[in-house]
C-alpha positions in Angstrom: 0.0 0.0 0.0 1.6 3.4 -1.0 2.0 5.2 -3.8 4.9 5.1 -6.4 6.5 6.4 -9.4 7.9 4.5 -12.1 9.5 4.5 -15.8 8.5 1.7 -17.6 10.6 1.5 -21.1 9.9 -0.8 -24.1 12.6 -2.8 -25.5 13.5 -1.5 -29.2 10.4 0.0 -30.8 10.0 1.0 -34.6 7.6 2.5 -35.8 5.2 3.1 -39.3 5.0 5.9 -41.6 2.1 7.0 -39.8 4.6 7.4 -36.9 2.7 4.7 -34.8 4.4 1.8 -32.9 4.6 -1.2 -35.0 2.9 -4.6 -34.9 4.9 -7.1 -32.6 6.0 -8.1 -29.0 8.0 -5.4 -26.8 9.3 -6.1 -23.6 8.5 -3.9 -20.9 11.6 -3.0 -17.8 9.5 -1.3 -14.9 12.7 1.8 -13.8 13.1 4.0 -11.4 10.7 3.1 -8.7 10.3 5.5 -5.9 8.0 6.3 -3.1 6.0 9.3 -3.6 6.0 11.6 -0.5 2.9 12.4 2.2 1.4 8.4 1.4 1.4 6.2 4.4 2.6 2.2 3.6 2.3 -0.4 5.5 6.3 -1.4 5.4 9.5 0.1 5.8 10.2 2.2 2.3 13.9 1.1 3.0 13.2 -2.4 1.4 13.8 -2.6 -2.4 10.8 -2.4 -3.9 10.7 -5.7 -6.4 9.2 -5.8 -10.2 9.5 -7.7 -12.7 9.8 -6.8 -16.7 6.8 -7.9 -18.6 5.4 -7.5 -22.3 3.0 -6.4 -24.5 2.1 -7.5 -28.0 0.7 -5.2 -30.2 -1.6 -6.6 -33.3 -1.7 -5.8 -36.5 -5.0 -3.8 -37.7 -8.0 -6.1 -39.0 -8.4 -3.8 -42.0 -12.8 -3.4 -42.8 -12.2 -4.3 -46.8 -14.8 -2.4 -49.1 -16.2 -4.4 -52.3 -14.7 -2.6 -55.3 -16.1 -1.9 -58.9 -14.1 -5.2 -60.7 -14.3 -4.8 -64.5 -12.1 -6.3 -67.1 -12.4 -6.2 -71.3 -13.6 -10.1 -72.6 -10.7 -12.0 -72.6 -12.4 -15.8 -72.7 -11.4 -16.3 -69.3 -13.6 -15.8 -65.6 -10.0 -14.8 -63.9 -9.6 -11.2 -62.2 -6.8 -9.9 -61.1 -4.4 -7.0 -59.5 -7.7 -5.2 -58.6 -7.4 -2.3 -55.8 -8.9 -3.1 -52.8 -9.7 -0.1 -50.0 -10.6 0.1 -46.7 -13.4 2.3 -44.9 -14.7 2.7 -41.6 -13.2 4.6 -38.2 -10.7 2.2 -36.4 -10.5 -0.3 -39.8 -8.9 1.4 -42.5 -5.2 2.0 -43.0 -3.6 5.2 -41.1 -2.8 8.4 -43.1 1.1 7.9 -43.6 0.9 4.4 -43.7 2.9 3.1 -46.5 0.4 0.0 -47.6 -1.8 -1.1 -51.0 -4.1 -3.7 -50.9 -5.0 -5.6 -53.9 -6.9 -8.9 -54.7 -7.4 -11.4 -57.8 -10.1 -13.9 -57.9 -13.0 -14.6 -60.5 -16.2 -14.2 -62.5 -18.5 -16.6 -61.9 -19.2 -16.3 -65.8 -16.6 -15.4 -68.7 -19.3 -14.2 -70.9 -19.6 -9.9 -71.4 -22.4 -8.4 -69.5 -23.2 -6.1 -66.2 -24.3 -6.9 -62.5 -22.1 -10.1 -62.7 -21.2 -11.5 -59.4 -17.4 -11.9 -58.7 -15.5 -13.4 -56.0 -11.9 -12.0 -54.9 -10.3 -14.9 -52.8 -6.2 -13.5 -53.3 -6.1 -10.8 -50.5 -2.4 -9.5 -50.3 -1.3 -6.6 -48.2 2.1 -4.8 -49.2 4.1 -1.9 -48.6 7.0 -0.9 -46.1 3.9 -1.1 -43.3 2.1 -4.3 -44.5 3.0 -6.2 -41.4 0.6 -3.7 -39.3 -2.4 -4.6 -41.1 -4.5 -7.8 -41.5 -7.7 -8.4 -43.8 -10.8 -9.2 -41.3 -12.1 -11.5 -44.3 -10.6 -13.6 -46.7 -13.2 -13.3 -49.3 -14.9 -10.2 -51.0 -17.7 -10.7 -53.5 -19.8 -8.7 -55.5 -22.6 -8.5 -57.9 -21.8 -5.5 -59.5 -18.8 -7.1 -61.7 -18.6 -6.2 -65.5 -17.0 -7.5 -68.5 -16.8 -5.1 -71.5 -16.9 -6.1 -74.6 -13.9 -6.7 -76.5 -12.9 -4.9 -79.9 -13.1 -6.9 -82.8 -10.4 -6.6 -85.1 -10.1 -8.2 -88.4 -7.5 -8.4 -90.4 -5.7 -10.0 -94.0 -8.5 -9.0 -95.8 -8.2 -7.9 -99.6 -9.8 -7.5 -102.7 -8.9 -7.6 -106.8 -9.0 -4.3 -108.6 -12.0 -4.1 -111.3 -12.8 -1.9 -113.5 -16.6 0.0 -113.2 -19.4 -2.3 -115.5 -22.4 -1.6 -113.2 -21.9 -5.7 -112.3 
């Protein structure tokens, strides 16, 4: 019983480009204990006082992924990829200064062209110089609002004889 004052200093900390501690385990070393003055205790303050170093782990941020607008020109094939991902919502999206991109690849669930197609984007992957701070809360996005233009058709090797004009 009593009151104290302490230091208590985290092993080696780095930080992100948002200047924030990053993701991992730091040890803690309780310093500098003393008694403060005017508080009764119930033993003599001329003992050592006796703590003990401890830790705290500090976890990456379950990033809230948003559905994006996925759309691709006809290619024959349901396959999507490299698609930007972001993040919304207060406490769930990456922190200004944060050096991080989110992307995703997946597929159509048809490879035909058309609108309000439904999509599924299974490939979550989080990189940058603060990537390890961040963690997707799902591993699946999906969508019904997928599209798949139309592609250009080009022909080519076509030709054709001269004639001369006799209205035939």
């Amino acid at each position: 019983q009593g009151r104290y004052t302490f230091t208590i200093t985290p092993s080696t900390v780095s930080y992100s480009g948002s200047n924030k501690v990053n993701a991992g385990t730091y040890t803690l070393t309780p310093a500098a204990i003393s008694t403060t003055a005017n508080y009764s205790t119930n033993y003599l303050t001329t003992y050592p006082v006796i703590y003990q170093a401890g830790s705290i782990v500090v976890t990456p941020l379950a990033l809230n992924l948003a559905a994006p607008i996925v759309s691709k020109v006809y290619d024959g094939a349901t396959a999507i990829s490299n698609v930007n991902i972001s993040s919304s919502g207060a406490g769930t999206s990456i922190l200004q200064g944060d050096r991080v991109a989110v992307t995703a690849s997946g597929s159509f669930t048809s490879k035909n062209a058309g609108s309000n197609l439904a999509y599924s984007l299974n490939s979550i992957q989080i990189t940058g110089l603060d990537a390890g701070n961040y963690r997707a809360s799902t591993s699946v996005i999906s969508g019904n609002d997928g599209s798949i233009a139309r592609a250009q058709l080009l022909v080519n090797g076509l030709s054709a004889d001269n004639k001369v004009y006799d209205t035939t």
